[in-house]
GUFI-425213 format. One line per 5 residues: number of its first residue (from 0); for each residue x negated, y negated, z negated of N, C-alpha, C, CB. Coordinates in steps of 0.2 Angstrom, whole numbers, plus 5000, padded with zeros to 4 digits. Glycine has a CB too. Layout:
BEGIN
NUM) X,Y,Z,X,Y,Z,X,Y,Z,X,Y,Z ~ ...
END
This chain:
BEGIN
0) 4886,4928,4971,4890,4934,4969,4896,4934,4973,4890,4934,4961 ~ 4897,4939,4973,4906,4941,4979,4910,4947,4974,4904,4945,4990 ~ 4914,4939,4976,4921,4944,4970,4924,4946,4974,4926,4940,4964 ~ 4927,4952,4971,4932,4958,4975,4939,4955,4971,4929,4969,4972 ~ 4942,4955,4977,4949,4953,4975,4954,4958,4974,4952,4948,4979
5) 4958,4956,4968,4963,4963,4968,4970,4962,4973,4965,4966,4959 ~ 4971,4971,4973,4977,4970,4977,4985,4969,4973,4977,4976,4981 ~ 4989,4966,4976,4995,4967,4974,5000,4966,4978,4996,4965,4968 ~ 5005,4971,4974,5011,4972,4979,5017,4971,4975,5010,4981,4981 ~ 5023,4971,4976,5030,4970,4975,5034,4974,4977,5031,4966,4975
10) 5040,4980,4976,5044,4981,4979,5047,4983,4975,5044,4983,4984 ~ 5054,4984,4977,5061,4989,4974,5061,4996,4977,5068,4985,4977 ~ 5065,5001,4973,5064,5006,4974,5074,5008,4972,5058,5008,4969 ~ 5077,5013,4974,5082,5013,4974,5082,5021,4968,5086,5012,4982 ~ 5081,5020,4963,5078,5024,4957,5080,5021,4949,5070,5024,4958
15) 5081,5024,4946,5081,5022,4939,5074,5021,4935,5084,5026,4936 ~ 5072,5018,4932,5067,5017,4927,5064,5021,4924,5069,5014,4924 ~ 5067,5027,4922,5068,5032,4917,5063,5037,4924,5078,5034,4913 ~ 5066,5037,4929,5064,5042,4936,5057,5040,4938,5070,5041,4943 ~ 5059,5032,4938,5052,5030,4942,5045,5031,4937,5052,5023,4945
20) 5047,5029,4930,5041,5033,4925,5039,5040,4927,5044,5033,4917 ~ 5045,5044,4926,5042,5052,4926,5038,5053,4934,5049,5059,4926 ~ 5041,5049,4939,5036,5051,4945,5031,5048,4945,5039,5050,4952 ~ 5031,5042,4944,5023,5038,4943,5016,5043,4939,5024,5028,4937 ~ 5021,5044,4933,5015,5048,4929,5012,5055,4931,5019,5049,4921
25) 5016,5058,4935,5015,5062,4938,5009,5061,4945,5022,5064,4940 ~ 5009,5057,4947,5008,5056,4953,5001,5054,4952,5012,5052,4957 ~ 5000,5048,4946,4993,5045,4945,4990,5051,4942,4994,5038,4940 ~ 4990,5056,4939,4988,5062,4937,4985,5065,4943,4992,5065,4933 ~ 4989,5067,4946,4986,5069,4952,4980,5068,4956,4991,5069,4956
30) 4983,5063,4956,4977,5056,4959,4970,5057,4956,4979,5047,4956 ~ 4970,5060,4949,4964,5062,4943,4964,5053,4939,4954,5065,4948 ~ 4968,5050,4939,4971,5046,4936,4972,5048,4927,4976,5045,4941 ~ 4965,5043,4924,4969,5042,4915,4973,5037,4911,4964,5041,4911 ~ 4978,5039,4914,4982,5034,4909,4981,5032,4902,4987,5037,4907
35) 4981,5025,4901,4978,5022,4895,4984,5021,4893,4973,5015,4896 ~ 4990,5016,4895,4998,5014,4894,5002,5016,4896,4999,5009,4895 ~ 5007,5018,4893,5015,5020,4898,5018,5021,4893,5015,5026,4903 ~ 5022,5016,4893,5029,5014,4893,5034,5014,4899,5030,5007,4890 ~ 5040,5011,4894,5046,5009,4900,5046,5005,4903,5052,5009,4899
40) 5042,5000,4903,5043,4995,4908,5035,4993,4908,5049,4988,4907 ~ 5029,4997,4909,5021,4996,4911,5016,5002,4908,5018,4987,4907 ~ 5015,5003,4914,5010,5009,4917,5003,5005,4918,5013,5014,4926 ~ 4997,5010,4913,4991,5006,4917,4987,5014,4916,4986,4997,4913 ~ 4983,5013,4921,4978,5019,4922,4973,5017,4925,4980,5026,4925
45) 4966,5020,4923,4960,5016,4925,4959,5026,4931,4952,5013,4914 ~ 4955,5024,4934,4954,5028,4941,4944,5029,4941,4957,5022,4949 ~ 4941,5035,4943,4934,5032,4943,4929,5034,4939,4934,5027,4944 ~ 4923,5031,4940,4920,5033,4934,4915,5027,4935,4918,5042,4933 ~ 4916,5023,4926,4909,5018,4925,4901,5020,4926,4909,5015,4917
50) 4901,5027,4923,4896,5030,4920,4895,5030,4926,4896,5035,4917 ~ 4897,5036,4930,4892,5038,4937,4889,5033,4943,4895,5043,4941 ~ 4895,5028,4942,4894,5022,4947,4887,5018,4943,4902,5016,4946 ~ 4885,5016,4939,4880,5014,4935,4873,5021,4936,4885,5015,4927 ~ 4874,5025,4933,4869,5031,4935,4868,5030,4941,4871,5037,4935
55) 4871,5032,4946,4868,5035,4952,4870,5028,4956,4872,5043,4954 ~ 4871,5025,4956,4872,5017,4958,4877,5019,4964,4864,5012,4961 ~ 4880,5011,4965,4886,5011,4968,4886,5011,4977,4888,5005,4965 ~ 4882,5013,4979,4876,5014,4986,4881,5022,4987,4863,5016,4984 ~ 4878,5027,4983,4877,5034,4984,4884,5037,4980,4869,5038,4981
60) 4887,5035,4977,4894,5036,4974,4902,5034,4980,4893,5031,4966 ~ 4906,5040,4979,4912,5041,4986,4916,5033,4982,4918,5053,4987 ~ 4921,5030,4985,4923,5026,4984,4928,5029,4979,4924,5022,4989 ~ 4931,5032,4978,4936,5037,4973,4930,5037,4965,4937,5048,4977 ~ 4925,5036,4965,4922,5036,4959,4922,5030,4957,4917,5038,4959
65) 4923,5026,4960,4921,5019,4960,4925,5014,4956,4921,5016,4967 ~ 4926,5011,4949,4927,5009,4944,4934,5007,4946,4923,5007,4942 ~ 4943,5009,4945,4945,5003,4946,4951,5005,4942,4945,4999,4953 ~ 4957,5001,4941,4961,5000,4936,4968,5000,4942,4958,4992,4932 ~ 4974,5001,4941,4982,4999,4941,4985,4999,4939,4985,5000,4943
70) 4987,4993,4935,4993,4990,4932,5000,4990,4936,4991,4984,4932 ~ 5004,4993,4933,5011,4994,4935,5017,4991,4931,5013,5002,4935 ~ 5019,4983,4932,5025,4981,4928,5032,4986,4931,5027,4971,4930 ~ 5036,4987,4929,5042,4990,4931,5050,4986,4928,5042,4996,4929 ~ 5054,4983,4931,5060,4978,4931,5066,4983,4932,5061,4972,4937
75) 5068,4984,4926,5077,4988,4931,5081,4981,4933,5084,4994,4923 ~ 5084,4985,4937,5089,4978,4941,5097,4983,4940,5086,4977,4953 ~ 5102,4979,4939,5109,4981,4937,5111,4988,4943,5114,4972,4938 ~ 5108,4988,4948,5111,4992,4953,5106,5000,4952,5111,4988,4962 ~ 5103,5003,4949,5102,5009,4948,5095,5006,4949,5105,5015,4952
80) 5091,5001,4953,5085,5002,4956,5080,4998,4951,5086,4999,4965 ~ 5073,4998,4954,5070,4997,4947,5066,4991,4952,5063,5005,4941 ~ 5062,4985,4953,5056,4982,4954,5049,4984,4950,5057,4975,4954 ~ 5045,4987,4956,5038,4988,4954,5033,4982,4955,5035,4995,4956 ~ 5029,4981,4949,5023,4976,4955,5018,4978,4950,5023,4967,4956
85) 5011,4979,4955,5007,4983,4955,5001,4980,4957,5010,4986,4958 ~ 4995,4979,4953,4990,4977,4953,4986,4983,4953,4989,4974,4948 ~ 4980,4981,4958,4973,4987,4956,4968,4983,4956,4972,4993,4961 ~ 4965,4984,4953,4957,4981,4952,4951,4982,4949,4957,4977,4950 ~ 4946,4982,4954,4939,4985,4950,4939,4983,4943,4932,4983,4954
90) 4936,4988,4939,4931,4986,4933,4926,4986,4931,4932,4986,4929 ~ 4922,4987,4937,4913,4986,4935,4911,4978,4935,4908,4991,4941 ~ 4912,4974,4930,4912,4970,4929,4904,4966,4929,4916,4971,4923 ~ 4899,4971,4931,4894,4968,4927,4888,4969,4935,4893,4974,4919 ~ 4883,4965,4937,4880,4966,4943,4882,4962,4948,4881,4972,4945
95) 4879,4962,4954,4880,4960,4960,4883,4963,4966,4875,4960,4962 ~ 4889,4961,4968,4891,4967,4973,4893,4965,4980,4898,4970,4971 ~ 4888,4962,4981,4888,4957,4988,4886,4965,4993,4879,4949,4988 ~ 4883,4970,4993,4883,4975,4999,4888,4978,4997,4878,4979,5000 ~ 4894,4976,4994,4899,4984,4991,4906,4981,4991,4898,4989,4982
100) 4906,4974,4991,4913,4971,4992,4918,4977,4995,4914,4964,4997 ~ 4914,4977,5003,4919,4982,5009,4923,4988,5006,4913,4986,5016 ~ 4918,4991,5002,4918,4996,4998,4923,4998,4993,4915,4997,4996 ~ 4922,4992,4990,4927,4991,4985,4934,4989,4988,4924,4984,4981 ~ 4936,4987,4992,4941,4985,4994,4945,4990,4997,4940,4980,4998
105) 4942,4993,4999,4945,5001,5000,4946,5006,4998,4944,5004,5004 ~ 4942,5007,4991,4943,5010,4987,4950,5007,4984,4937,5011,4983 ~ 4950,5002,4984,4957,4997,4981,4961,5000,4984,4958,4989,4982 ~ 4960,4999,4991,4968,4999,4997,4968,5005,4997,4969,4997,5005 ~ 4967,5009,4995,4967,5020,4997,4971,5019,4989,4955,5027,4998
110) 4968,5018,4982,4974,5019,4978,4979,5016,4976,4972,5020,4973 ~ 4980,5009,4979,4983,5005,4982,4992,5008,4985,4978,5002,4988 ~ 4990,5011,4990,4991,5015,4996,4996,5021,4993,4983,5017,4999 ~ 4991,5024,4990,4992,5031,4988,5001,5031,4980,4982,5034,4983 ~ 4998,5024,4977,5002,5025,4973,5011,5023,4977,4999,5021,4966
115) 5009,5016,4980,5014,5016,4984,5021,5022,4986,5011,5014,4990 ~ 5017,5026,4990,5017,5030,4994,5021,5037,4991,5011,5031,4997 ~ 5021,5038,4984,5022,5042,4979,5028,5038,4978,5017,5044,4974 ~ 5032,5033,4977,5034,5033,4974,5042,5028,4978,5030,5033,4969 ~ 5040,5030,4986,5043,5026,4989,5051,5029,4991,5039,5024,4994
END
């Protein structure tokens, strides 16, 4: 069996806390992103869909459906600026994904990517 490793990232932002919540939450919505958590300092939203990935199997489904999760810690630091770090990781927890790792991994690095990118 082949596990799909998740991604994660770390960086500072020269933003308040308070700012970088309203843009994240903004932005993960966009994305068609469901916010499960969000507080002031951790954002998680699951991405995708279990169901259809399951249904229609993970072959014939775009990688954007494809089950996965980001976790967002957020640090304020004394100078206005916040540290974000940032996990994403599939959660179809269940099966063989030896033909879909590739898949998986880029479905990672595209929302990966995307949230970065919003909020740099």
């Amino acid at each position: 069996m082949s596990d799909i490793l998740p991604i994660e990232k770390e960086w500072t932002v020269h933003k308040n806390i308070d700012e970088v919540v309203r843009i994240l939450v903004k932005s993960l919505k966009s994305f068609k992103g469901r916010i499960v958590e969000s507080s002031s300092n951790r954002i998680v939203c699951d991405f995708g869909s279990l169901l259809l990935s399951r249904l229609l199997g993970e072959f014939w489904v775009s990688r954007a459906t494809l089950p996965k999760r980001a976790e967002i810690q957020l640090e304020p630091t004394g100078d206005s600026e916040t540290v974000l770090k940032l996990v994403v990781r599939e959660t179809h927890k269940y099966g063989i994904k030896a033909g879909y790792v590739k898949k998986y991994q880029q479905a990672l690095q595209e929302i990966s990517d995307a949230i970065c990118d919003s909020i740099r």
